[in-house]
Backbone as CSV, one residue per row, in Angstrom:
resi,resn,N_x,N_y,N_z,CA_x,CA_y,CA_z,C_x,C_y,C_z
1,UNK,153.248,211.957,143.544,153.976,211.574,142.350,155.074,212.619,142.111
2,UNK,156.616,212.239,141.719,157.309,213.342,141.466,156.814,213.485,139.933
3,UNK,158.311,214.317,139.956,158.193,215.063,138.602,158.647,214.229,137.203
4,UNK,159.267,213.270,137.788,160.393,212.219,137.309,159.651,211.635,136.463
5,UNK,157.971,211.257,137.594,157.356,210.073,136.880,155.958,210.609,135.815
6,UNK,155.956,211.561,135.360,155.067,212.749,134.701,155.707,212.391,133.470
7,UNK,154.570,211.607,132.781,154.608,211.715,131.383,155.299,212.905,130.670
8,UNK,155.938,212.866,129.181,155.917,213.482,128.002,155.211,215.273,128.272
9,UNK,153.435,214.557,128.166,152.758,215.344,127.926,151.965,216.233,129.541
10,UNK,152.198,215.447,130.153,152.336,216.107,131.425,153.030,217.554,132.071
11,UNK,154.567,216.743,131.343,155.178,217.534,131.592,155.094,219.086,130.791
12,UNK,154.596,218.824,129.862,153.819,219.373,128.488,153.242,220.853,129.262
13,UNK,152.084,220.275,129.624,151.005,220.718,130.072,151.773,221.527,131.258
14,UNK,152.841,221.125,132.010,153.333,221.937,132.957,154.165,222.961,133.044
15,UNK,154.668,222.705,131.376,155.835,224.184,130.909,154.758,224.954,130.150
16,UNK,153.808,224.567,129.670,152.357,225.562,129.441,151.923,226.039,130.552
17,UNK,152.653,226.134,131.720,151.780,226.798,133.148,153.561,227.476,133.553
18,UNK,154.572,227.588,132.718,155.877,228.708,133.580,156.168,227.634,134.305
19,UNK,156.187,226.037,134.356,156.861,225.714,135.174,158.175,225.017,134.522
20,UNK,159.393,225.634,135.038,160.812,225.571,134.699,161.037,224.343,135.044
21,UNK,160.831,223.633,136.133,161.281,222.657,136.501,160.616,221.460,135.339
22,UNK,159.677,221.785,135.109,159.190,220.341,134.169,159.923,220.532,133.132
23,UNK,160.166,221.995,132.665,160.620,221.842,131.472,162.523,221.437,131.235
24,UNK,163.013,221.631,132.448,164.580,220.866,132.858,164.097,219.644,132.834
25,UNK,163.303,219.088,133.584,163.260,217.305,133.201,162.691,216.650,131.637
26,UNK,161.952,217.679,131.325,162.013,217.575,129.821,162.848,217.599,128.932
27,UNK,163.869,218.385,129.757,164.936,218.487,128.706,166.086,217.190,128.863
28,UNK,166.031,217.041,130.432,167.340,216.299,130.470,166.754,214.891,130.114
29,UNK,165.013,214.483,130.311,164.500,213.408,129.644,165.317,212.659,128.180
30,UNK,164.791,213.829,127.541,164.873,214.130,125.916,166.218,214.422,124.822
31,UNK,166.636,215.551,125.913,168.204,215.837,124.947,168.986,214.536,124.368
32,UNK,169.040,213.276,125.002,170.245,213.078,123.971,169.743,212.479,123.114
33,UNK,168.595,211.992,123.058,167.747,210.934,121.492,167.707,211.976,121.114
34,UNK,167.561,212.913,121.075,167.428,214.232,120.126,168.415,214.429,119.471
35,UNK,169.844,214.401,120.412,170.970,215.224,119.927,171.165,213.543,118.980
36,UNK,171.462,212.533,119.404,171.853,211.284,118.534,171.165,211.332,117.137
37,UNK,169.628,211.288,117.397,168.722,211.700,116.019,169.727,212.925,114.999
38,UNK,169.690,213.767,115.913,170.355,214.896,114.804,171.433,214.783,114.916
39,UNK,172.970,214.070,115.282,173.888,213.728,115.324,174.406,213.322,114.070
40,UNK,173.495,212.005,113.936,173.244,211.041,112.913,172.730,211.699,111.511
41,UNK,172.301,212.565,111.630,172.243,213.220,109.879,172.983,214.378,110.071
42,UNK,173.428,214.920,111.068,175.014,216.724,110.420,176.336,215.871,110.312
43,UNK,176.208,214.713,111.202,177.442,214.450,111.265,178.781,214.948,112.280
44,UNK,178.077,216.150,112.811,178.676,216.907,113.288,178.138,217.399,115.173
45,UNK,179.109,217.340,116.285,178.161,217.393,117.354,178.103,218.611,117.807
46,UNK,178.481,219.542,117.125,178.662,221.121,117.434,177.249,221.549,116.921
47,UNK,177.111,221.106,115.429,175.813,221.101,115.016,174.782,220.597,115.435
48,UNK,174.525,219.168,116.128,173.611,218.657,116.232,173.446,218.938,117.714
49,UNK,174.216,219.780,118.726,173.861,220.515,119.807,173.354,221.431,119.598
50,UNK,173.485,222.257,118.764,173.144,223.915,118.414,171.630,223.730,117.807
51,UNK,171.268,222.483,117.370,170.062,222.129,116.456,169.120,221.668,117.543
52,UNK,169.212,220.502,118.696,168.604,220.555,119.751,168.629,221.798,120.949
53,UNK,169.406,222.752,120.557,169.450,223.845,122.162,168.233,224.533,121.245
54,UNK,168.179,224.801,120.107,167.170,225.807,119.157,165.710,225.312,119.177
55,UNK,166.085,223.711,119.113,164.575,223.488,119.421,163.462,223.317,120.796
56,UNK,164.808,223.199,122.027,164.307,223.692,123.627,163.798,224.655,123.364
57,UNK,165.016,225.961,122.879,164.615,227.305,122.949,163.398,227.879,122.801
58,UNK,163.050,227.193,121.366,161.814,227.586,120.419,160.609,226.713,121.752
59,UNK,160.641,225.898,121.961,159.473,225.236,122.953,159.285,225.741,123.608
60,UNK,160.720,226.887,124.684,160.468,227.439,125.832,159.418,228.807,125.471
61,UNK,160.200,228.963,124.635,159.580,230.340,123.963,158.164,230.438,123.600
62,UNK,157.384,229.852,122.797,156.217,229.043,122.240,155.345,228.336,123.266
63,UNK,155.737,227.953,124.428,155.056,227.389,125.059,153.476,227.265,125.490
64,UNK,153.300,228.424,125.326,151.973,229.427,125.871,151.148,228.701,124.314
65,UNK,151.616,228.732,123.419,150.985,228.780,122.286,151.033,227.108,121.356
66,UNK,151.562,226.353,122.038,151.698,224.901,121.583,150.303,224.354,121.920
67,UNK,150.057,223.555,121.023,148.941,223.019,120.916,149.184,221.244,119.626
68,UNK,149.378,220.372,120.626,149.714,219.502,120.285,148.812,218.589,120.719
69,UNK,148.400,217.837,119.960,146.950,216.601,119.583,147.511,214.914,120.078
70,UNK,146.694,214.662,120.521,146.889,213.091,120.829,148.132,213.034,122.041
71,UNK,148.969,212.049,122.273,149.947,211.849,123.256,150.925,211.700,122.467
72,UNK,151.649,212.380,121.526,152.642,211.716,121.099,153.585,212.612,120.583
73,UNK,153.999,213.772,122.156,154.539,214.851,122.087,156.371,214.644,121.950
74,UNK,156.826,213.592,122.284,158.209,213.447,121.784,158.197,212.882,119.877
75,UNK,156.739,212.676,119.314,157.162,212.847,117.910,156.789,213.818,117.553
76,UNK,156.420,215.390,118.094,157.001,216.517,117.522,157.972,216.990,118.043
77,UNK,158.523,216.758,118.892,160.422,217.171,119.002,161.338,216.407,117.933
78,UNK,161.020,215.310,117.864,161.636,214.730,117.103,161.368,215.122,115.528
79,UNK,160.128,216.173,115.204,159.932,216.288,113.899,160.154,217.744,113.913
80,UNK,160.669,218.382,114.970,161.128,219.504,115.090,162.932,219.383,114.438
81,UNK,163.459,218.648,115.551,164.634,218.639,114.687,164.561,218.203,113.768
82,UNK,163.929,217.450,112.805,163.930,216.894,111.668,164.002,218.497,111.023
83,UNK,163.183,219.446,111.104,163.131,220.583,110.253,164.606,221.620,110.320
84,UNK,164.852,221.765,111.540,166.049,222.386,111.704,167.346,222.001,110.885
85,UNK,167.481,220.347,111.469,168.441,219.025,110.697,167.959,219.909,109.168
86,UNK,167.339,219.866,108.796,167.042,220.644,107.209,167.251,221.946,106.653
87,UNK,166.716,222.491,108.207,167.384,224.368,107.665,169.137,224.310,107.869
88,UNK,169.603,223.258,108.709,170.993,223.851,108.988,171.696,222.771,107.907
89,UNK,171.046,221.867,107.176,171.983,221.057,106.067,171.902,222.288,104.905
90,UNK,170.300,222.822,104.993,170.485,224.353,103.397,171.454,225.035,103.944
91,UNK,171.534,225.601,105.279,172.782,226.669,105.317,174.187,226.049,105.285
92,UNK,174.546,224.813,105.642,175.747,223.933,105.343,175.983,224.292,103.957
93,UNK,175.067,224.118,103.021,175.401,223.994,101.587,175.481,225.360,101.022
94,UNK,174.793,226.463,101.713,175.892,227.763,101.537,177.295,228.495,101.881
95,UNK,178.048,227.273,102.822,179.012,227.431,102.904,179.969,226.087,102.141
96,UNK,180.882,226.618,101.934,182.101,225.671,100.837,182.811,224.716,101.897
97,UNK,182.850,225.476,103.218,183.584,224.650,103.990,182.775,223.050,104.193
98,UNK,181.630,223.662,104.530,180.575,222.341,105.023,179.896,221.535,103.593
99,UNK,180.534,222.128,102.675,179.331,221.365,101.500,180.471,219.676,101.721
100,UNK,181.558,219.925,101.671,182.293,218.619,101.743,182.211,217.330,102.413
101,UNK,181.662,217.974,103.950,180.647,217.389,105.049,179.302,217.108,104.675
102,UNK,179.088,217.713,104.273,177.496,217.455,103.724,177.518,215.807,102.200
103,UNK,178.065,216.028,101.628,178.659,215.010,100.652,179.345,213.902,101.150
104,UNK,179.677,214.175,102.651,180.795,212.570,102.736,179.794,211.276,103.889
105,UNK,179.032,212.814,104.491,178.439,212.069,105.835,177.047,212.313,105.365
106,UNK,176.491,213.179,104.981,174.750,213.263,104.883,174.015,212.797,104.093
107,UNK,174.932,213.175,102.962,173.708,212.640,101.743,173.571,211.059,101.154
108,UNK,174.692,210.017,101.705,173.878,208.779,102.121,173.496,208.573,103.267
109,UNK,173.488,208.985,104.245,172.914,208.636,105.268,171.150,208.973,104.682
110,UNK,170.902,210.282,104.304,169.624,210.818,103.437,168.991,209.626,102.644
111,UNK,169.819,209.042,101.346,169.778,208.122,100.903,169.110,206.407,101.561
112,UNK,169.988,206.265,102.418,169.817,204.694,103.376,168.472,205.198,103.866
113,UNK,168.275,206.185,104.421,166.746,206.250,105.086,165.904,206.292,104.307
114,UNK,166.077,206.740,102.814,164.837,207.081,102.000,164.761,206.068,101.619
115,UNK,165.291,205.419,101.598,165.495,203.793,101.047,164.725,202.834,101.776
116,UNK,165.137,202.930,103.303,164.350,202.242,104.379,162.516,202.241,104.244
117,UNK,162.973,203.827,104.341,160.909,204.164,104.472,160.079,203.814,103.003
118,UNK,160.886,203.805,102.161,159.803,203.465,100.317,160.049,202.037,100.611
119,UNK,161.138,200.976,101.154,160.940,199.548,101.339,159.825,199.300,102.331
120,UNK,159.827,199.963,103.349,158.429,199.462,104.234,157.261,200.498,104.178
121,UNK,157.059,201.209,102.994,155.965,201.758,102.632,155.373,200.786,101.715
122,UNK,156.605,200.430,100.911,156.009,199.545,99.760,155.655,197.958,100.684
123,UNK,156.434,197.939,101.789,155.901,196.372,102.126,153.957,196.477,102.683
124,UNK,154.447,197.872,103.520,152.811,197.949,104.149,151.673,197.776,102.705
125,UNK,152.215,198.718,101.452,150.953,198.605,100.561,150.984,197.030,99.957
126,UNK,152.149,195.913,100.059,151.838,194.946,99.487,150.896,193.724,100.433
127,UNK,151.199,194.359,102.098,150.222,193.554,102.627,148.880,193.617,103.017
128,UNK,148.651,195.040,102.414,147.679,195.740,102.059,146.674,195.066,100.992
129,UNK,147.197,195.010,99.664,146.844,194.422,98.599,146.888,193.098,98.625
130,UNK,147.669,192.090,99.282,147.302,190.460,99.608,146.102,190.553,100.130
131,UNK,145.826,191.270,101.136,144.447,191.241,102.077,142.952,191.749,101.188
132,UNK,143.580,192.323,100.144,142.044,192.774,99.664,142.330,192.076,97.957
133,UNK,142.663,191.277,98.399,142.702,189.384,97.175,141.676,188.786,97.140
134,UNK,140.422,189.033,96.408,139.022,187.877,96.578,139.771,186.369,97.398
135,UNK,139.126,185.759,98.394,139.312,185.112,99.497,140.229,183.636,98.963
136,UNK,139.479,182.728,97.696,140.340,181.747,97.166,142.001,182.338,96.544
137,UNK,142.154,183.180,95.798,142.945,183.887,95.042,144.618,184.305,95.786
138,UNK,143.505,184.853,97.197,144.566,185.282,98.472,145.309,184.004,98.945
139,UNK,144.202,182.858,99.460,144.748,181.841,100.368,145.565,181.068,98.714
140,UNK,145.146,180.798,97.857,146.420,180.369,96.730,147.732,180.598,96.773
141,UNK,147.779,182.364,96.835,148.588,183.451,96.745,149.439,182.931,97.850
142,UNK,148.967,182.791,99.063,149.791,183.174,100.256,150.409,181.493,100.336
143,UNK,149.501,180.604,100.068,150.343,179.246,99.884,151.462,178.920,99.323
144,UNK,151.613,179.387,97.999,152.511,179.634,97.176,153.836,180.417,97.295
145,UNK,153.207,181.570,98.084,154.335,182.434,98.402,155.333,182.499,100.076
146,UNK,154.223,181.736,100.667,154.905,182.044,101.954,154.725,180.601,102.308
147,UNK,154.553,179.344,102.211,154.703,178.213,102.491,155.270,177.448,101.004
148,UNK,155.551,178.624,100.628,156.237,177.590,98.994,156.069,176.593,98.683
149,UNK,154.308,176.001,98.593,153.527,174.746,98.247,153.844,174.841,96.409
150,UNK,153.812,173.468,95.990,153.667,173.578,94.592,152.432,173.886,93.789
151,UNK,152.381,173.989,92.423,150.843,174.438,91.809,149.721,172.997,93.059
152,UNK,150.705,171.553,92.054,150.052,170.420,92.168,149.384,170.419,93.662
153,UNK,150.319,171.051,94.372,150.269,170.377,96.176,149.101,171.541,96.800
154,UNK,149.125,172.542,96.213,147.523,173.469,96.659,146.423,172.792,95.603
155,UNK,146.667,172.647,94.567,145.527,171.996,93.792,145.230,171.048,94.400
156,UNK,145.680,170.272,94.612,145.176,169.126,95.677,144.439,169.319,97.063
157,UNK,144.981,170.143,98.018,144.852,170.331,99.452,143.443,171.774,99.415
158,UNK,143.319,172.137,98.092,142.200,173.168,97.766,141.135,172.427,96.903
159,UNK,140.776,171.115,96.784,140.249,170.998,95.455,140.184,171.248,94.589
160,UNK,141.077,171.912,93.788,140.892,172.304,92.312,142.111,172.046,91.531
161,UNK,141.639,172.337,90.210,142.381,172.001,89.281,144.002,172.825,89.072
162,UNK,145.235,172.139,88.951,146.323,172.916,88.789,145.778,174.277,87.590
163,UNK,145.210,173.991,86.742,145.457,175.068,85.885,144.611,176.342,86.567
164,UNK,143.846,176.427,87.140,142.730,177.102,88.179,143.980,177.830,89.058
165,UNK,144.379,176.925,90.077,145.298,177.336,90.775,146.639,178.606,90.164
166,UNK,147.218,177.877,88.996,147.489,178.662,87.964,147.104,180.030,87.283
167,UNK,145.884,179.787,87.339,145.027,181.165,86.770,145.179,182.190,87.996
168,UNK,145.021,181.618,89.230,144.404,182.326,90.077,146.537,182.858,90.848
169,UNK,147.323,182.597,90.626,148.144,182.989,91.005,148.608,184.020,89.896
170,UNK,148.544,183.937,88.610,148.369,184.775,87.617,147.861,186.058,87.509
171,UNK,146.522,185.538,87.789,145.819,187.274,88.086,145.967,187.746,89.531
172,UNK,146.625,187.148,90.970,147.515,187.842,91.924,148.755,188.893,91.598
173,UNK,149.197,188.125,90.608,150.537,188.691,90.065,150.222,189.941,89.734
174,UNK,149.290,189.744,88.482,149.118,191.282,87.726,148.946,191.836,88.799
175,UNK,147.553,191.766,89.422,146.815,192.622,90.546,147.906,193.376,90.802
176,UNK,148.802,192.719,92.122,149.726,193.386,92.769,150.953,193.985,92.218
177,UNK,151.537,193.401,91.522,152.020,193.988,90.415,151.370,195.675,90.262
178,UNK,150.696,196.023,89.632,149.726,196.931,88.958,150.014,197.922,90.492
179,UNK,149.121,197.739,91.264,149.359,198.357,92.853,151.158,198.579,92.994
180,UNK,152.076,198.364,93.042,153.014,198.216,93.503,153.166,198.997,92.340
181,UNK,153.261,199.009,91.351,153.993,200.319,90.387,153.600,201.358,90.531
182,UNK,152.234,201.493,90.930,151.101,202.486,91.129,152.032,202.914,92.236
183,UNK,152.264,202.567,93.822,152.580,202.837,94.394,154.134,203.631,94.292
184,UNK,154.754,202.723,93.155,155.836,203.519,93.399,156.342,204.273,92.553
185,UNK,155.306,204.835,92.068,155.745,205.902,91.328,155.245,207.006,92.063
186,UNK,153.762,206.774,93.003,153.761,208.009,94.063,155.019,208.265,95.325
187,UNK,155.697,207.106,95.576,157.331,206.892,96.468,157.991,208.582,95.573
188,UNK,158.504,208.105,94.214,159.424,208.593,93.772,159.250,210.003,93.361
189,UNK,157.742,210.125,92.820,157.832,211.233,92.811,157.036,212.574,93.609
């Protein structure tokens, strides 16, 4: 097997043993989703090179002493620059030159993502909370909402009474409702 075809964590395991060569195919693997990742929040590619060479560096350096769990060693590079992307936006904002950069390109880009992850945090907890709907209540719920049946047309195709049906989409509402504020007030703050 070459070196080419050596997993992530393989290769891992092989710059934990001084070997240079895994850690060049690691790099040339890896560098540019890295540098694009951090591209995409400095704005800048002077920066977002200097932010991936720091976090090789720090790996090469550290190596002996990394200790990383499960297989899913390109999401701590990637949560490596995430931290750097952070120390070098605080030192941006101690300089006057870069705070202007920081304001035109970062802080919506910051924005659109925080935005992204509380919309599909909040979607995961709402399909979360459909699923733990006492069993009639749910299948009402989900008729209503995702096959846009009328009260009459599940009252019918469920045996029961529209006002039942009614009740029971009612106390869905609150339920989730209730969860979903709950939730997002742990989002915000």
């Amino acid at each position: 097997m070459s070196i080419a075809e050596l997993t992530d964590m393989e290769l891992l395991q092989r710059i934990q043993q001084d070997d240079a060569l895994a850690f060049e195919m690691l790099y040339l693997r890896l560098w540019e989703q890295l540098f694009v990742f951090a591209m995409k929040r400095l704005g800048s590619e002077d920066d977002a090179a200097d932010v991936v060479q720091e976090v090789f560096a720090s790996l090469w350096a550290r190596r002996h002493a990394l200790e990383i769990r499960g297989d899913n060693f390109k999401a701590y590079l990637f949560s490596a620059v995430k931290y750097k992307v952070i120390n070098q936006v605080a030192a941006m904002l101690q300089n006057p030159q870069k705070l202007e950069q920081v304001r035109e390109s970062l802080l919506p880009a910051v924005n659109n993502a925080s935005e992204v992850v509380i919309t599909k945090e909040l979607e995961t907890i709402l399909k979360q909370e459909i699923q733990s709907l006492p069993g009639k209540m749910r299948e009402v719920y989900l008729l209503y909402i995702e096959q846009h049946r009328t009260v009459a047309d599940i009252a019918k195709s469920l045996s029961l009474s529209e006002q039942t049906v009614r009740n029971q989409l009612g106390l869905a509402r609150k339920r989730l409702k209730r969860s979903l504020q709950h939730a997002m007030l742990l989002c915000f703050f």
